[in-house]
N, CA, C and O atoms as a Tinker XYZ file with bonds, in Angstrom:
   384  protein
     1  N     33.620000    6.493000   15.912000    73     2
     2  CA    33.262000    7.420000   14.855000    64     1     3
     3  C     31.928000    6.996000   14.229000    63     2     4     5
     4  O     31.901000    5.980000   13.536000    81     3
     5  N     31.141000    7.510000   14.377000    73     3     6
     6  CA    29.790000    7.487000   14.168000    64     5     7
     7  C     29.557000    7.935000   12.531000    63     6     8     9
     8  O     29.554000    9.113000   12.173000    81     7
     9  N     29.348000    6.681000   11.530000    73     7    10
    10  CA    29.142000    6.854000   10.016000    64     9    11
    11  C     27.556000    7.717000   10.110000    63    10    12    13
    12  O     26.679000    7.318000   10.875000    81    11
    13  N     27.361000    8.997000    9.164000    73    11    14
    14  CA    26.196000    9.393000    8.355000    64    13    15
    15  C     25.796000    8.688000    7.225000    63    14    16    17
    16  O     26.632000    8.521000    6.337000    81    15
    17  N     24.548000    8.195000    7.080000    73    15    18
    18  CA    23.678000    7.731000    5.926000    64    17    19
    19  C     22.968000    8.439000    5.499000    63    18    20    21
    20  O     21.834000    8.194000    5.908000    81    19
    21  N     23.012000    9.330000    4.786000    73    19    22
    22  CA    21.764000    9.951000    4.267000    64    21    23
    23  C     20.735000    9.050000    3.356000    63    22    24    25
    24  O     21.187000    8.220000    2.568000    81    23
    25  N     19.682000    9.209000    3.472000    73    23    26
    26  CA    18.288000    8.724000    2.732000    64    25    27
    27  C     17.506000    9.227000    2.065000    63    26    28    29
    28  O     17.105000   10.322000    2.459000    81    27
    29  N     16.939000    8.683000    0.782000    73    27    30
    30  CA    15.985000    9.333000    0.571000    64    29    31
    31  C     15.414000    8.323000   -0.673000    63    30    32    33
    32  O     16.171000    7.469000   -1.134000    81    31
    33  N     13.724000    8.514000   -1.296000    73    31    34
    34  CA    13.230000    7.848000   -1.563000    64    33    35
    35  C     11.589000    8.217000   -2.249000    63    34    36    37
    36  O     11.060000    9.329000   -2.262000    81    35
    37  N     11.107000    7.134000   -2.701000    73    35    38
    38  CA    10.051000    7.473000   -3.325000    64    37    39
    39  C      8.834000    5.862000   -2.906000    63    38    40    41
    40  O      9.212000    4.719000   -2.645000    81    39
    41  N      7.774000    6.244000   -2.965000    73    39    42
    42  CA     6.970000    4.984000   -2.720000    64    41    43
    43  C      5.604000    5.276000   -3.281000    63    42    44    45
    44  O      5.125000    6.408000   -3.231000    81    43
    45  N      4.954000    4.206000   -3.838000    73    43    46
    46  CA     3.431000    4.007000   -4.041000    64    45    47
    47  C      2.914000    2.975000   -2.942000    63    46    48    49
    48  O      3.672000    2.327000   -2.220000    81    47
    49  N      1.633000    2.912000   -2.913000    73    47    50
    50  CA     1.345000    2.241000   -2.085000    64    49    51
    51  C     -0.694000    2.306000   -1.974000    63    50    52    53
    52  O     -1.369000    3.137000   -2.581000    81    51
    53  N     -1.163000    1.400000   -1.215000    73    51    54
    54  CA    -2.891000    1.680000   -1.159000    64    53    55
    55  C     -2.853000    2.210000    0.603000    63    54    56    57
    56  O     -2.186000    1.652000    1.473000    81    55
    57  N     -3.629000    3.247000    0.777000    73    55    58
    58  CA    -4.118000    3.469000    1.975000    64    57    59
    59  C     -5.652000    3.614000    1.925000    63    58    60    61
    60  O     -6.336000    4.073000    1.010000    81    59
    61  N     -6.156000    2.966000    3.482000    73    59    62
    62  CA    -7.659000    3.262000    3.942000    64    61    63
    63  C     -8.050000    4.407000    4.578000    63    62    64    65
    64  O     -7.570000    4.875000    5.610000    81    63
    65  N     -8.979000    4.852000    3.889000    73    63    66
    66  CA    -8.984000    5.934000    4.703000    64    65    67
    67  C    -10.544000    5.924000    5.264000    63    66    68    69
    68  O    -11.303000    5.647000    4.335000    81    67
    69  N    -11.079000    6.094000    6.223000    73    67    70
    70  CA   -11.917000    6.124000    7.287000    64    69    71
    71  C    -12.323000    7.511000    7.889000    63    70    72    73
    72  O    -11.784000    8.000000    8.882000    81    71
    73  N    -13.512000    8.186000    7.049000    73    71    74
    74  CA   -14.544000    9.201000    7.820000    64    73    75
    75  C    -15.559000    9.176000    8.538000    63    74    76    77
    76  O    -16.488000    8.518000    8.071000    81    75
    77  N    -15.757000    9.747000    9.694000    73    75    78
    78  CA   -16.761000    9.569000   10.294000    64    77    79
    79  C    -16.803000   11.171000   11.059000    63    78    80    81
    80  O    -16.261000   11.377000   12.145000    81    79
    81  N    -17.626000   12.351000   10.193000    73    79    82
    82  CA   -17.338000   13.516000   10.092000    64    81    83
    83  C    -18.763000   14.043000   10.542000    63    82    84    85
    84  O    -19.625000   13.978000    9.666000    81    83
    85  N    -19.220000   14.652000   12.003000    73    83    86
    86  CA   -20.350000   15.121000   12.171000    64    85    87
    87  C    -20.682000   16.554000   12.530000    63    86    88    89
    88  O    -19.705000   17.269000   12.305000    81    87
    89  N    -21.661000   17.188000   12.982000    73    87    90
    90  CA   -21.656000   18.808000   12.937000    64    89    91
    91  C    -21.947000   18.561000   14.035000    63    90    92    93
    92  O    -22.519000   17.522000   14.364000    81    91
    93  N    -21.560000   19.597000   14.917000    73    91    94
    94  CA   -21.965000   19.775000   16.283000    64    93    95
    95  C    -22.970000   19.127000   16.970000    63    94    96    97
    96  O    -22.742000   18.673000   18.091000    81    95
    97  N    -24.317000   18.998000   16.322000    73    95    98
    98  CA   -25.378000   18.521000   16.893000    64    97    99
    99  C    -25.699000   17.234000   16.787000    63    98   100   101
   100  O    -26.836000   16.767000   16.846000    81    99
   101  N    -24.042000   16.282000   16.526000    73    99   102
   102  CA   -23.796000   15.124000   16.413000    64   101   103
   103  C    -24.973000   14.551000   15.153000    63   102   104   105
   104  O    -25.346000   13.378000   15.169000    81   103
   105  N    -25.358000   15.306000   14.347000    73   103   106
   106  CA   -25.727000   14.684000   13.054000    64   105   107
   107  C    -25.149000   14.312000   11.979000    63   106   108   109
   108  O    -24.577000   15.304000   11.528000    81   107
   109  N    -24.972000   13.370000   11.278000    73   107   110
   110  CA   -23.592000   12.781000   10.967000    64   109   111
   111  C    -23.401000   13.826000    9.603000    63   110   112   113
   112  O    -24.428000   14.316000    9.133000    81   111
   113  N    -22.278000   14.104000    9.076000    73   111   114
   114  CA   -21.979000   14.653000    7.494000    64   113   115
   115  C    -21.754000   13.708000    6.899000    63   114   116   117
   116  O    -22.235000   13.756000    5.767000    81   115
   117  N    -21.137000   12.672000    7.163000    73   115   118
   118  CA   -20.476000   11.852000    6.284000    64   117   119
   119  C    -19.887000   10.561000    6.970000    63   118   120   121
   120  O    -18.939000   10.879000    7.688000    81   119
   121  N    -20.088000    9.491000    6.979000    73   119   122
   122  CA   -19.331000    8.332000    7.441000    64   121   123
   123  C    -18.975000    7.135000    6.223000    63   122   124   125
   124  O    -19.748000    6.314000    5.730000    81   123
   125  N    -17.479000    7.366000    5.932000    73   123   126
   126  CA   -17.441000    6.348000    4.708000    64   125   127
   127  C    -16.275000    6.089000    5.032000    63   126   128   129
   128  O    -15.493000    6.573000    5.850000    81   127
   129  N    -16.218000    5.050000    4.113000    73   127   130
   130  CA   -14.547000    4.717000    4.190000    64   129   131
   131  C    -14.013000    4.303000    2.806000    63   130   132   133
   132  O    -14.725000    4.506000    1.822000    81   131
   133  N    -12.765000    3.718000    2.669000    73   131   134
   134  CA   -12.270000    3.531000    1.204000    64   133   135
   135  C    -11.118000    3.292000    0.998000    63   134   136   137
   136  O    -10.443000    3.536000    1.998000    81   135
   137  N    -10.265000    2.739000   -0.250000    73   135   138
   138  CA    -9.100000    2.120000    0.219000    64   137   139
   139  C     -8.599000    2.977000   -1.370000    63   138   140   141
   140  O     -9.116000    2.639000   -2.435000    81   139
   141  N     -7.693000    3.933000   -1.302000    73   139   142
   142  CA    -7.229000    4.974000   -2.597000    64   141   143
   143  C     -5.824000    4.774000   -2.525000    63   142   144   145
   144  O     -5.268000    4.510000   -1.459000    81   143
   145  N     -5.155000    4.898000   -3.727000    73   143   146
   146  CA    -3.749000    4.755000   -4.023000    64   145   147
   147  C     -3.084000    6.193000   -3.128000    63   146   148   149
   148  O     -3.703000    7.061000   -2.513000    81   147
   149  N     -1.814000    6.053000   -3.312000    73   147   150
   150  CA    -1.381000    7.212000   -2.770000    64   149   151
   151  C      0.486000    6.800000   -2.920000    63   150   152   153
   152  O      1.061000    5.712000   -2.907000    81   151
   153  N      1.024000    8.258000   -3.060000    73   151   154
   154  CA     2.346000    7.934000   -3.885000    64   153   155
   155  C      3.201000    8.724000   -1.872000    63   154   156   157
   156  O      2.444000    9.165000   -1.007000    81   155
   157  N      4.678000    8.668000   -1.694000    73   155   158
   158  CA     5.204000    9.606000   -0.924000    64   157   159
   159  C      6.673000    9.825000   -1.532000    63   158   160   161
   160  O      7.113000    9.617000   -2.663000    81   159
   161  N      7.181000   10.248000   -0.534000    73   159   162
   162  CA     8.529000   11.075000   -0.349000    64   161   163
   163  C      9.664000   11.110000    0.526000    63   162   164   165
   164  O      9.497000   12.299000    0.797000    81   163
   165  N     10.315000   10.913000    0.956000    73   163   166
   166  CA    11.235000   11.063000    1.891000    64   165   167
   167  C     12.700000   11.421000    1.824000    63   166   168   169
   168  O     13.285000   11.506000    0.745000    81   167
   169  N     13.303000   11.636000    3.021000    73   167   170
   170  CA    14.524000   12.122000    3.282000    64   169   171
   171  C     14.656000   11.906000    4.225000    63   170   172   173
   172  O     13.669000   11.627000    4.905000    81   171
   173  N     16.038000   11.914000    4.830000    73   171   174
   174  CA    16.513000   12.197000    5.811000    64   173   175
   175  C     17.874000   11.483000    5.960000    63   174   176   177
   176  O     18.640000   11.318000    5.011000    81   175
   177  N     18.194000   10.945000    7.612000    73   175   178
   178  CA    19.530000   10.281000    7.552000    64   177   179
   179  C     19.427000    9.149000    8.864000    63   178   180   181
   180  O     18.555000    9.236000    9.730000    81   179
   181  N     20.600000    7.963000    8.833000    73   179   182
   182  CA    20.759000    6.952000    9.568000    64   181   183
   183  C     22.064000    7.508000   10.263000    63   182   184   185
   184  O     22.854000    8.043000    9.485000    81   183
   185  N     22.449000    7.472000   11.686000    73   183   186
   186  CA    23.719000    7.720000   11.879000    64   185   187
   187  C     23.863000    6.482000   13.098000    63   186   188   189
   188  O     23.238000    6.376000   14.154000    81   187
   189  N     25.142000    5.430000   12.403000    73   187   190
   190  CA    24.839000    4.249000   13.040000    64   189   191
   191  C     26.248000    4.771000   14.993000    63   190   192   193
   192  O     27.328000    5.259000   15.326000    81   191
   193  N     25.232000    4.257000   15.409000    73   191   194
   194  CA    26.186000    4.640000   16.828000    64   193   195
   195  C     26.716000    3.034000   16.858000    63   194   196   197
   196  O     27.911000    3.124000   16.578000    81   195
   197  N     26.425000    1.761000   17.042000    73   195   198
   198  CA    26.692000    0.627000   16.996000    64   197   199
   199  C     26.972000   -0.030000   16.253000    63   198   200   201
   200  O     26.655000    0.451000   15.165000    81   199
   201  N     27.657000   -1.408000   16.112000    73   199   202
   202  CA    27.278000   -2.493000   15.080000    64   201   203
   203  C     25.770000   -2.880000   14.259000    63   202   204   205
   204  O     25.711000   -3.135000   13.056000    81   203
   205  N     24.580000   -2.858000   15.206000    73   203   206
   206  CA    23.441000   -3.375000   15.497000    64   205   207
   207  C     22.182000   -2.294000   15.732000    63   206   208   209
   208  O     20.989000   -2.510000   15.518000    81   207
   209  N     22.801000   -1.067000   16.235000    73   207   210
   210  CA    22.154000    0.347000   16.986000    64   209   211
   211  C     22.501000    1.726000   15.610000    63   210   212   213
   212  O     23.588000    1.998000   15.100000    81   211
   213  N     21.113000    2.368000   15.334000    73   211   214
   214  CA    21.523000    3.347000   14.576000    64   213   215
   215  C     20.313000    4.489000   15.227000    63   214   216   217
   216  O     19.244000    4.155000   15.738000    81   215
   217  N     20.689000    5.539000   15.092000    73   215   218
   218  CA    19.602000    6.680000   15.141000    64   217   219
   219  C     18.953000    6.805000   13.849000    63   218   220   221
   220  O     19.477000    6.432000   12.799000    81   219
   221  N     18.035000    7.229000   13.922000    73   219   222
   222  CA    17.336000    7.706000   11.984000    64   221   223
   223  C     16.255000    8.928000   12.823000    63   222   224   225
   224  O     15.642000    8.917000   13.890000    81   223
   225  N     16.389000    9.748000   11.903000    73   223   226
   226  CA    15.858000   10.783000   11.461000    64   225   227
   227  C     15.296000   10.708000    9.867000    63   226   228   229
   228  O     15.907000   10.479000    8.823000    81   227
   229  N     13.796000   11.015000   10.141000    73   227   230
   230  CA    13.297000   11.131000    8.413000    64   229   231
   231  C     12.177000   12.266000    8.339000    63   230   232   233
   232  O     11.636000   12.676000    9.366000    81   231
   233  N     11.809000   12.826000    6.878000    73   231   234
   234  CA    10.681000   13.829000    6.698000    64   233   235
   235  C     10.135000   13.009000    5.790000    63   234   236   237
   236  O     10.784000   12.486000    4.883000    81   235
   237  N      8.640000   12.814000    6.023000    73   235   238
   238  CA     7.987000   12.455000    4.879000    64   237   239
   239  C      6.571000   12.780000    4.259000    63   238   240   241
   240  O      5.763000   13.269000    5.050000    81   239
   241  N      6.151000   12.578000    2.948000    73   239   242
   242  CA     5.138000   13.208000    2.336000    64   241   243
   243  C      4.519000   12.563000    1.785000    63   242   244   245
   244  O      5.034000   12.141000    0.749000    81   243
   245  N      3.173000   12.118000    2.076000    73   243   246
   246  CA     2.375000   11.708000    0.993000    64   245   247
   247  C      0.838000   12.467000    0.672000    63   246   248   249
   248  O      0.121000   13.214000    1.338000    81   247
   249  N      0.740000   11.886000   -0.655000    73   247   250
   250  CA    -0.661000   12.491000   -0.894000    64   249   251
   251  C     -0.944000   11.618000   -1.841000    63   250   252   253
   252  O     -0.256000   11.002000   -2.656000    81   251
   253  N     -2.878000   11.699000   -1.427000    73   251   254
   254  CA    -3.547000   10.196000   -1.861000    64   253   255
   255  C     -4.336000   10.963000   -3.271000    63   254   256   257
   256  O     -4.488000   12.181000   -3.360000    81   255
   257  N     -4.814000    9.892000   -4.387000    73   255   258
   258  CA    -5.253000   10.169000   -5.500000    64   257   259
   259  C     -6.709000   11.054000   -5.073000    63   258   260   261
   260  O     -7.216000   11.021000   -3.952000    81   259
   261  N     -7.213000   11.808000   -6.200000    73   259   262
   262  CA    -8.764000   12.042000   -6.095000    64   261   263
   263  C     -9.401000   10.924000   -5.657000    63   262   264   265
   264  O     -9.217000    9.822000   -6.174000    81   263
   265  N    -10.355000   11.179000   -4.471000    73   263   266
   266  CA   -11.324000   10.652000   -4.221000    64   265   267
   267  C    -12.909000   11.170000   -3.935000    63   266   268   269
   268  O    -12.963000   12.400000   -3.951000    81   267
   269  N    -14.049000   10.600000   -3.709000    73   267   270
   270  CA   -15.250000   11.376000   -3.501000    64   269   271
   271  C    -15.723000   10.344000   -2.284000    63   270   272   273
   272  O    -16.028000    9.151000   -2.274000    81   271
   273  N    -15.642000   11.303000   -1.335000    73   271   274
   274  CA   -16.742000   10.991000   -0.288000    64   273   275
   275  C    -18.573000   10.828000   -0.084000    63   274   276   277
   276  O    -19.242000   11.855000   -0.204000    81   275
   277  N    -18.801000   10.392000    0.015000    73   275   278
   278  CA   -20.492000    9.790000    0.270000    64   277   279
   279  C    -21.234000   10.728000    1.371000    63   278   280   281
   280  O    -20.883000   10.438000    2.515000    81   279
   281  N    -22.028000   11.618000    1.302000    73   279   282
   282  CA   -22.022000   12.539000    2.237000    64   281   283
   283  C    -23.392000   12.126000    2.652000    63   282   284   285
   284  O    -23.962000   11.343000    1.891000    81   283
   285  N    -24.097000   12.560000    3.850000    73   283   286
   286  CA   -24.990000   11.756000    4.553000    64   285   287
   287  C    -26.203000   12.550000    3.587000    63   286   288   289
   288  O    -27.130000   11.830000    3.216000    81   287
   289  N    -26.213000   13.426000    3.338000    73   287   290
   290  CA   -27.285000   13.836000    2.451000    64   289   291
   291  C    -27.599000   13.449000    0.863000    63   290   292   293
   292  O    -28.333000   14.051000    0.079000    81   291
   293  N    -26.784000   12.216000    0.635000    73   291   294
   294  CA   -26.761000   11.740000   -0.834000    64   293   295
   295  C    -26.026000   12.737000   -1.648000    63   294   296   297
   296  O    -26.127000   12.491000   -2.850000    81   295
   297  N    -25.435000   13.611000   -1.415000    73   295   298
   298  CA   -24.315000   13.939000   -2.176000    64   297   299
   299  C    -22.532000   13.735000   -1.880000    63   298   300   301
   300  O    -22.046000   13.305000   -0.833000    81   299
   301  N    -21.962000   14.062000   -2.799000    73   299   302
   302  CA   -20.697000   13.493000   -2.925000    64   301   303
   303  C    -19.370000   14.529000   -2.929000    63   302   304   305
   304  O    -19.450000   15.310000   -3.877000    81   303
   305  N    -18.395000   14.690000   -2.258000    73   303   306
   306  CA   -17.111000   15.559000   -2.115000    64   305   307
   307  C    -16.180000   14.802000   -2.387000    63   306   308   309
   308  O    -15.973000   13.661000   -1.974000    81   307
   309  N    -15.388000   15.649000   -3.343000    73   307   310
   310  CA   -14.517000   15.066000   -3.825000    64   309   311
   311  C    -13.074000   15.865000   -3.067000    63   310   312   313
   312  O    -13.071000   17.004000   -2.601000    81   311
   313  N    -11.813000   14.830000   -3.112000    73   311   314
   314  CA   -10.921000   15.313000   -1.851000    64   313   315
   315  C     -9.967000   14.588000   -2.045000    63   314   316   317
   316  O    -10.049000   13.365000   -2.164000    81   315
   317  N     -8.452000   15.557000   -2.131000    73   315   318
   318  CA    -7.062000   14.570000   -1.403000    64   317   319
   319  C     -6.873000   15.022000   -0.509000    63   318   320   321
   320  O     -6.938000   16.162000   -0.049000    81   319
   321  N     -6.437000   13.468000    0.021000    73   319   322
   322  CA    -5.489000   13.693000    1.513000    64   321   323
   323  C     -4.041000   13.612000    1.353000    63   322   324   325
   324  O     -3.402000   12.755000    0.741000    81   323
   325  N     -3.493000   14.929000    2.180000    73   323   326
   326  CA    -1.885000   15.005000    2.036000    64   325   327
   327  C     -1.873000   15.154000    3.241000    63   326   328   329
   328  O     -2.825000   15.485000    3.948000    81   327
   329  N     -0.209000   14.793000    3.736000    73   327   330
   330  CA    -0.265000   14.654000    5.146000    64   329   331
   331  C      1.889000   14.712000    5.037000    63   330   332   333
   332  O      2.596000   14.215000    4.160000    81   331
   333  N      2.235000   15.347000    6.040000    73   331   334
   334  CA     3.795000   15.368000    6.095000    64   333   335
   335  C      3.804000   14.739000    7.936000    63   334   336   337
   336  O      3.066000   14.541000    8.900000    81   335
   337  N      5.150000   14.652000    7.494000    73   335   338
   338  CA     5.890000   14.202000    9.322000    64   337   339
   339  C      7.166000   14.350000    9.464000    63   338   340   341
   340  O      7.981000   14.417000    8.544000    81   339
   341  N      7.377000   14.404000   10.572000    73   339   342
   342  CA     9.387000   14.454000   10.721000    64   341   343
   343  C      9.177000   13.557000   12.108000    63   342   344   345
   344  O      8.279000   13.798000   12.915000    81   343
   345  N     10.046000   12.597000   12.240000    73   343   346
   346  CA    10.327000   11.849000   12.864000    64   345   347
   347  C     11.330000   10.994000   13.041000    63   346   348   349
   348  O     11.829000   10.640000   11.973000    81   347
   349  N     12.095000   10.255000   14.551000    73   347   350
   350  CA    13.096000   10.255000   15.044000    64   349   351
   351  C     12.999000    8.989000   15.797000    63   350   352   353
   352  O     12.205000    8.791000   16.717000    81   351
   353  N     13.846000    8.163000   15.349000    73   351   354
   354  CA    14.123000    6.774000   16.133000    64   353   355
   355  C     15.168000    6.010000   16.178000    63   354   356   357
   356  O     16.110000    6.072000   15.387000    81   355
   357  N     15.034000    5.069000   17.323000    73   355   358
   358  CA    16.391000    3.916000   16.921000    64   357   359
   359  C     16.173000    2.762000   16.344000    63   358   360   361
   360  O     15.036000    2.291000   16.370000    81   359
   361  N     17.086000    2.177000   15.797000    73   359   362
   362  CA    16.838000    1.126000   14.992000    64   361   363
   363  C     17.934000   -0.059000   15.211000    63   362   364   365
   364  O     19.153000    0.076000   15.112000    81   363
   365  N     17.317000   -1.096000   15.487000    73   363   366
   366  CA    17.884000   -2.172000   16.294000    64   365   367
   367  C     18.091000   -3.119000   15.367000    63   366   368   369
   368  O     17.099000   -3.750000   15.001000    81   367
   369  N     19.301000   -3.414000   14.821000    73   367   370
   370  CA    19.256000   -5.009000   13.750000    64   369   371
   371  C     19.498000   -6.009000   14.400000    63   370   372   373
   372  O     20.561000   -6.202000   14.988000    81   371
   373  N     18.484000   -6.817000   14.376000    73   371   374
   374  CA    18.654000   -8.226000   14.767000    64   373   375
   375  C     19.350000   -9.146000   13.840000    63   374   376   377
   376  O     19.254000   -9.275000   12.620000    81   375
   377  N     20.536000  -10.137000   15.285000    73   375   378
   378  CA    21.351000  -10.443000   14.643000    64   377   379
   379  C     22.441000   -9.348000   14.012000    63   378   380   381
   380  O     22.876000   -9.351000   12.860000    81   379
   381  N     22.655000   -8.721000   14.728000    73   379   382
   382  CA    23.226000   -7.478000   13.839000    64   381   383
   383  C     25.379000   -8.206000   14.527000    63   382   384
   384  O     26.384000   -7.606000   14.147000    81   383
């Protein structure tokens, strides 16, 4: 009999984020990088098949604070990054 875990959750955290953004005629727009806070989200569930062996399924969401990009022409864009996923794995406890 295979137990359900449902999950779910909240997180802060710092991410880097890395542009290197050009126009067709390979002239650059923008190449910067930067390291901005950013909060997420999640859900989903664990359904353990083993002692040691579980499946997980999760959805998750984050989005990073205002930031301003450095644009190759000396001006500046300002921008969040949000980004979702759903994704599916096993999960192996060692020592389990």
């Amino acid at each position: 009999d295979a137990a359900i875990q449902p999950t779910a959750g909240v997180g802060v955290g710092v991410s880097r984020l890395d542009y290197d953004v050009r126009f067709q005629n390979d002239e650059p727009f923008t190449d910067d990088s930067m390291n901005v806070a950013y909060f997420s989200v999640f859900a989903g569930f664990n359904i353990e098949l083993s002692r040691s062996l579980s499946f997980r399924t999760a959805w998750r969401m984050w989005k990073t604070t205002n930031h301003d990009i450095s644009l190759a022409d000396g001006g500046e864009l300002t921008t969040i990054q949000e980004a979702s996923s759903l994704d599916f794995g096993l999960l192996y406890r060692l020592g389990g």
